[in-house]
C-alpha positions as CSV (number, residue, x, y, z in Angstrom):
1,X,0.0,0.0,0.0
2,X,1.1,3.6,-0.8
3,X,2.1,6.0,1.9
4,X,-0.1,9.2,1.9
5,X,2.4,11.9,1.9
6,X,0.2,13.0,5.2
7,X,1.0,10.0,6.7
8,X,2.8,10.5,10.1
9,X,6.0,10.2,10.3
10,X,7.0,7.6,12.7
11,X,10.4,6.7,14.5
12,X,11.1,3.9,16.3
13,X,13.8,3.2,18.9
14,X,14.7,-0.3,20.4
15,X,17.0,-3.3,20.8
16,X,16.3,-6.7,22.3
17,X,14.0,-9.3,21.5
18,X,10.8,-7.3,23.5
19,X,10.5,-4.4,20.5
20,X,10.9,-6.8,17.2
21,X,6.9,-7.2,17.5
22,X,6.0,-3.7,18.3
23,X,8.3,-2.7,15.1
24,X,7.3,-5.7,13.0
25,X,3.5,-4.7,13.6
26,X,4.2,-1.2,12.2
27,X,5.6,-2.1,9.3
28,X,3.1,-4.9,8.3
29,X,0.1,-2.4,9.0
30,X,2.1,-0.1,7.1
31,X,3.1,3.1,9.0
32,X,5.6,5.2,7.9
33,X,8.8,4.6,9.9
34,X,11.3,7.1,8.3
35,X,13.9,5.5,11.1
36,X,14.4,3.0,13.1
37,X,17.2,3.8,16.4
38,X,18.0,1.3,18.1
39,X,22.0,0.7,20.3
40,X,25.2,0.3,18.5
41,X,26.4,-3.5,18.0
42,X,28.2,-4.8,20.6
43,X,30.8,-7.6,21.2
44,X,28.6,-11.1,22.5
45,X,29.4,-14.6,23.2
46,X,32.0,-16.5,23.9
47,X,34.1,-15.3,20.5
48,X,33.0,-11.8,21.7
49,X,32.1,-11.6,18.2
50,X,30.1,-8.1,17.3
51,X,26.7,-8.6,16.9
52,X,23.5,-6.5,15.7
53,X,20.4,-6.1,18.1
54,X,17.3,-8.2,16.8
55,X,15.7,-4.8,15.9
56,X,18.2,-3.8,13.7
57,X,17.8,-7.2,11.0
58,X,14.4,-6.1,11.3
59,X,14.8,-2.6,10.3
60,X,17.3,-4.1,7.8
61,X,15.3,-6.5,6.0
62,X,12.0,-3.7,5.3
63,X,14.6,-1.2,4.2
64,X,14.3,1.2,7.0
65,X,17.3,3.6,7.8
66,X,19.0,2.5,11.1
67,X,20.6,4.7,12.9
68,X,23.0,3.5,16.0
69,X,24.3,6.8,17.7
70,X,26.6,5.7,21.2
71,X,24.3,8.5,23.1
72,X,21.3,10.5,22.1
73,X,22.9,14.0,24.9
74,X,25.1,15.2,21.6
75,X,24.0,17.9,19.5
76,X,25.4,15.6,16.3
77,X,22.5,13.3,17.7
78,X,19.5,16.1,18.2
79,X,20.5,17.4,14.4
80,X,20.6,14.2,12.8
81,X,16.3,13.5,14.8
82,X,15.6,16.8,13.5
83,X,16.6,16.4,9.8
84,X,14.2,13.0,9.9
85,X,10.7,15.7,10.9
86,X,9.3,13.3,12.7
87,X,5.9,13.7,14.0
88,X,6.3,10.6,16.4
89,X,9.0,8.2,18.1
90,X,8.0,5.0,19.8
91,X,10.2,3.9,21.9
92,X,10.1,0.3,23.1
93,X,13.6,-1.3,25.7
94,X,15.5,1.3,23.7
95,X,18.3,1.2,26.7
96,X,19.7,4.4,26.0
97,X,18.5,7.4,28.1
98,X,16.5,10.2,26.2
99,X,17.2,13.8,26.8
100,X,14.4,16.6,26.6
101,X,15.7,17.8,23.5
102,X,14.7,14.6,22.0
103,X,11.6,13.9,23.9
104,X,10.8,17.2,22.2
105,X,12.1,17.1,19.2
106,X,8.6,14.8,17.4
107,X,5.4,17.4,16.9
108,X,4.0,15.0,19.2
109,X,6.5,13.7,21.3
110,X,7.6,10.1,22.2
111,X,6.0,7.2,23.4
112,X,6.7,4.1,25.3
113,X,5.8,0.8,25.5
114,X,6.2,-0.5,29.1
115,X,6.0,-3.5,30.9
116,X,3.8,-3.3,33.4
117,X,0.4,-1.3,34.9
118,X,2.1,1.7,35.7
119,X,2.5,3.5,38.2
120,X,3.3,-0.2,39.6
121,X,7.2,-1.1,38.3
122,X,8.4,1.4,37.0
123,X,12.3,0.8,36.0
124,X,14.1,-1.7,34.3
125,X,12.9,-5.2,35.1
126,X,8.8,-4.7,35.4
127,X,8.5,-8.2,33.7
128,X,10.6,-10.1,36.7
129,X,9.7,-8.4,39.3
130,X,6.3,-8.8,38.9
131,X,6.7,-12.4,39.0
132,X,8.9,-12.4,41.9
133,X,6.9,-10.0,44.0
134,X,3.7,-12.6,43.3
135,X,1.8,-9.8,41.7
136,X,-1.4,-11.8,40.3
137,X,-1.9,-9.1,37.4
138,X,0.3,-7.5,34.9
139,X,0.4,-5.5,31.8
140,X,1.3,-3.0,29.6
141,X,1.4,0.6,29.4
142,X,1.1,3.3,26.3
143,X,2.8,5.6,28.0
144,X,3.7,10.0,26.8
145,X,7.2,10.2,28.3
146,X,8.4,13.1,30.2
147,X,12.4,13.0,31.2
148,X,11.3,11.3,34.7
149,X,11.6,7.5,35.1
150,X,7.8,6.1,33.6
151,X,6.2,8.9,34.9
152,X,4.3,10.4,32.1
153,X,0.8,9.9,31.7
154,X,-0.6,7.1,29.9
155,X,-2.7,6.9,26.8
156,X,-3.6,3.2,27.0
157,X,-3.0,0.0,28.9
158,X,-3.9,-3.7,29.1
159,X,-4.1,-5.8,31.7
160,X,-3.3,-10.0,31.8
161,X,-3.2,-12.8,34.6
162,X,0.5,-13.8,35.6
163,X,0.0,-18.0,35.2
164,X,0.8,-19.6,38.4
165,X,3.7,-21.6,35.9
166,X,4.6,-18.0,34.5
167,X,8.4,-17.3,33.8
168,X,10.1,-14.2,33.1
169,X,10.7,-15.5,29.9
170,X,7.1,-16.5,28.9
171,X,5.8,-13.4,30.3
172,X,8.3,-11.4,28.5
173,X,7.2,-13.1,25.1
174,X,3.4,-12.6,25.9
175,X,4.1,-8.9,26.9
176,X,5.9,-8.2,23.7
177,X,2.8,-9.3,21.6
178,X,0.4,-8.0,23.6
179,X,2.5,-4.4,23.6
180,X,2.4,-4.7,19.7
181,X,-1.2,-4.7,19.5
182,X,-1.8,-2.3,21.9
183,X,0.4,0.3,20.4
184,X,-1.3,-0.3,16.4
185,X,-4.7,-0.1,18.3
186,X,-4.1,3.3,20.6
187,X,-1.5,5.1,18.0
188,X,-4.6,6.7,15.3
189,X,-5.7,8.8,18.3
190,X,-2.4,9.5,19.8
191,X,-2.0,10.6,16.5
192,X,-4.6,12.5,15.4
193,X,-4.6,14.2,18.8
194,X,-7.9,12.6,19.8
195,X,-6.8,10.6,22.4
196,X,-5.8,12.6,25.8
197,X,-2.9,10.3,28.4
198,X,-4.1,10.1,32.0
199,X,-1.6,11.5,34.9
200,X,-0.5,8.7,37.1
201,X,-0.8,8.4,40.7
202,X,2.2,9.2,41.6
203,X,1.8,7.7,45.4
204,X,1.2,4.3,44.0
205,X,4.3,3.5,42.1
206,X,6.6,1.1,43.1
207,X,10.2,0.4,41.3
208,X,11.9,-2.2,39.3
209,X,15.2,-2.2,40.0
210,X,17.6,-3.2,37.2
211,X,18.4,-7.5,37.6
212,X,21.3,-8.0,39.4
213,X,23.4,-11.4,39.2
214,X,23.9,-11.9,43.1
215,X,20.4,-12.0,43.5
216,X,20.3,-15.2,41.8
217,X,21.5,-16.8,45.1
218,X,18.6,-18.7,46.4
219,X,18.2,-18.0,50.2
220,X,16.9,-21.4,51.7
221,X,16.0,-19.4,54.6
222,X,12.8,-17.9,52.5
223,X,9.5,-19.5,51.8
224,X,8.8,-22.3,49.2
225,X,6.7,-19.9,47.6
226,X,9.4,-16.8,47.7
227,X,11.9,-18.9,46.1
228,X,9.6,-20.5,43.5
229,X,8.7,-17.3,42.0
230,X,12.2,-16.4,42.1
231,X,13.4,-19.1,40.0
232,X,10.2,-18.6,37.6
233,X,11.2,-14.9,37.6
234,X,15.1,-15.2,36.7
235,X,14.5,-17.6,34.1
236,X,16.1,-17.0,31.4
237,X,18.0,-14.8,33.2
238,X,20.2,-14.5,35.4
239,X,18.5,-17.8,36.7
240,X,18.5,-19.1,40.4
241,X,21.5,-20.6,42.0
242,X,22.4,-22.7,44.8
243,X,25.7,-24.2,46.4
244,X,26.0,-27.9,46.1
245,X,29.1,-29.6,47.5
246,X,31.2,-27.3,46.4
247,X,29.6,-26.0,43.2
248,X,27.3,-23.6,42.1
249,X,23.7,-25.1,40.2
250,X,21.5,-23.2,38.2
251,X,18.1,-23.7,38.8
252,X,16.1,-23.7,36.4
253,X,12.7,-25.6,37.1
254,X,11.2,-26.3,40.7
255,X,8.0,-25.9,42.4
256,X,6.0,-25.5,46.0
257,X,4.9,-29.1,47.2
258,X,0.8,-29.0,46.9
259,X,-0.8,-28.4,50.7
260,X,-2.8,-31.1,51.9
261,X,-1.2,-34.3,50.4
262,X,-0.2,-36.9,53.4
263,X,3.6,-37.3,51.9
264,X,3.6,-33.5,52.0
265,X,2.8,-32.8,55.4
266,X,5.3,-35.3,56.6
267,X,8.0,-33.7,54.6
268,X,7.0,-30.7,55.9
269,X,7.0,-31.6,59.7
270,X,10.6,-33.2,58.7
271,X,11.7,-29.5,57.5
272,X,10.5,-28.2,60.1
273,X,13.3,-30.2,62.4
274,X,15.9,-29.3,59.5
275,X,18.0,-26.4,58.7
276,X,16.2,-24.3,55.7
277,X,18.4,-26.0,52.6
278,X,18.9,-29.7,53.9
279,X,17.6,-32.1,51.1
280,X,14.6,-34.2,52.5
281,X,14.7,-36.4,49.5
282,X,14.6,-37.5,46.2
283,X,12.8,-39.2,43.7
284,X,12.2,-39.7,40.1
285,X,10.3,-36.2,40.5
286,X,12.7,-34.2,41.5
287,X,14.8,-33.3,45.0
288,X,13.0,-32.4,48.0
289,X,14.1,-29.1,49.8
290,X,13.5,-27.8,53.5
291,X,13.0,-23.8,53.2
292,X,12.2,-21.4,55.7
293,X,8.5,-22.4,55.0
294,X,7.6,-25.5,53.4
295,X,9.0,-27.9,50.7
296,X,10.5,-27.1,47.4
297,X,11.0,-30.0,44.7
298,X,13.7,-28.9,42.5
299,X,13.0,-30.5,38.5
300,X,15.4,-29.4,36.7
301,X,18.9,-28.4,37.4
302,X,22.3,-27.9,35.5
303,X,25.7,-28.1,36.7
304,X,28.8,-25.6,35.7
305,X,29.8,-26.9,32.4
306,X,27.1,-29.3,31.3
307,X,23.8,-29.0,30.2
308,X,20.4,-29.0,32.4
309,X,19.0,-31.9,33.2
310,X,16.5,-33.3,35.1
311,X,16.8,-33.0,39.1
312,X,16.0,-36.9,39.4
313,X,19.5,-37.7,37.1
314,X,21.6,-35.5,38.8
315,X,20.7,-37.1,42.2
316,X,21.1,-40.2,41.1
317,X,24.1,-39.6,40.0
318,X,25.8,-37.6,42.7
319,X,23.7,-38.6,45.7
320,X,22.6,-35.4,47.3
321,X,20.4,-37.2,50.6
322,X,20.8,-35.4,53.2
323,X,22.9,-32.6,52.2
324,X,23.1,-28.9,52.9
325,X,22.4,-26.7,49.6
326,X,23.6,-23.3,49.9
């Protein structure tokens, strides 16, 4: 389809995984990105190889001018914005901070695509610590940013049930889509100037602190249910770790024994007489935990070097009875 030469003029800025649907969904409903930003390549892997963001091959393969300045403060980056016109930028896990001579530099301004129902998690890691908080709703937010931290007023959101089996990396791909439709439904009225963004309450927000990798040590001393959502939350990263005779496993699958069952509540009247971290047991379902509250059954679990594998193997194989994790 022809562009109208009325047609807005979008921009869009991003990098990982999360914005390639928001961006492909603007270019199969046609909008007319006249640039796409998203941050420079960067060295990755074990080669420490350069590599391009996933947003960028997208960009790439519709033809759309990339553009991959180191910082957005210079006025080499505010002239090169302004020679584009644009009437829009969407920004979605961009990663690079935006000054207010950019946020001002569209007619209408710049949008975001976040990761939660705002004012709840602001920051950088909505997506996990929803998960890990036990939050029973999440969402996304069509947000008009202002140069504070998710605190401009929203234009639309949508809300969706965290699964009781939820990871951060399920949620994460479920976000993404559900951003992408949001944003195609909401941006005719952001653009036409129909639509008017709602202040947020301020009082109400909580913060989402960036992941950090020595909070992937699990603390046996919290609840079953703590450290279950924080595995599900740090999957697929930085994932959950423990101490296990002298090495460090990642865990990657593991659940709260079910109240009520007879075997359950002797294991758990066994933990109870047991230092938080002891293994009760194990089986061909997993290995049995004491925590500070209750019974966790570790499934799956990989040691440094090797592959994951089910819990059952690896205790089998090393015979963990009886031990102290952490």
């Amino acid at each position: 389809m022809d562009i109208s030469p009325q047609a807005p003029r979008i921009l869009f800025a991003g990098t990982p995984t999360f914005a390639v649907p928001a961006l492909s969904a603007l270019i199969a409903a046609d909008w007319n990105l006249v640039g796409v930003y998203t941050q420079p390549d960067r060295p990755a892997g074990r080669g420490r190889k350069t590599v391009s963001g996933p947003v960028k091959q997208v960009a790439l393969d519709a033809g759309i001018p990339v553009l991959q300045p180191p910082t957005l403060k210079s006025a080499e980056a505010l002239e090169q914005m302004q020679a584009l016109s644009p009437d829009l930028m969407v920004v979605a896990a961009y990663g690079l901070i935006l000054p207010a001579t950019i946020l001002a530099c569209p007619r209408l301004g710049c949008i975001n695509i976040h990761a939660s129902l705002l004012p709840r998690w602001r920051g950088a890691a909505p997506i996990q610590r929803a998960i890990a908080a036990g939050d029973e709703y999440t969402g996304i937010s069509i947000m008009h940013m202002e140069q504070g931290l998710d605190t401009g007023p929203i234009y639309a959101t949508q809300r969706t049930r965290i699964g009781p089996r939820e990871t951060g990396g399920s949620l994460h791909d479920r976000l993404a889509a559900i951003g992408a439709k949001l944003l195609l439904d909401s941006l005719p009225a952001i653009c036409d100037q129909s639509a008017t963004p709602q202040p947020q309450d301020h009082d109400a927000a909580t913060y989402a602190s960036k992941l950090d990798k020595r909070e992937a040590m699990i603390d046996w001393r919290h609840s079953a249910l703590e450290i279950d959502r924080q595995i599900r939350a740090f999957e697929p990263w930085p994932v959950a770790q423990t101490h296990c005779k002298g090495e460090t496993l990642r865990i990657w699958e593991a659940s709260p024994l079910a109240l009520g069952a007879r075997a359950v509540s002797e294991a758990t009247d066994e933990a109870d007489q047991t230092l938080p971290g002891t293994v009760l047991g194990s089986s061909s379902e997993g290995i049995e935990v004491a925590t500070g509250d209750g019974v966790l059954r570790i499934e799956c679990l990989q040691a440094p070097g090797k592959r994951p594998i089910s819990a059952a193997d690896y205790a089998r194989a090393h015979g963990v009875d009886g031990i102290l994790l952490g």
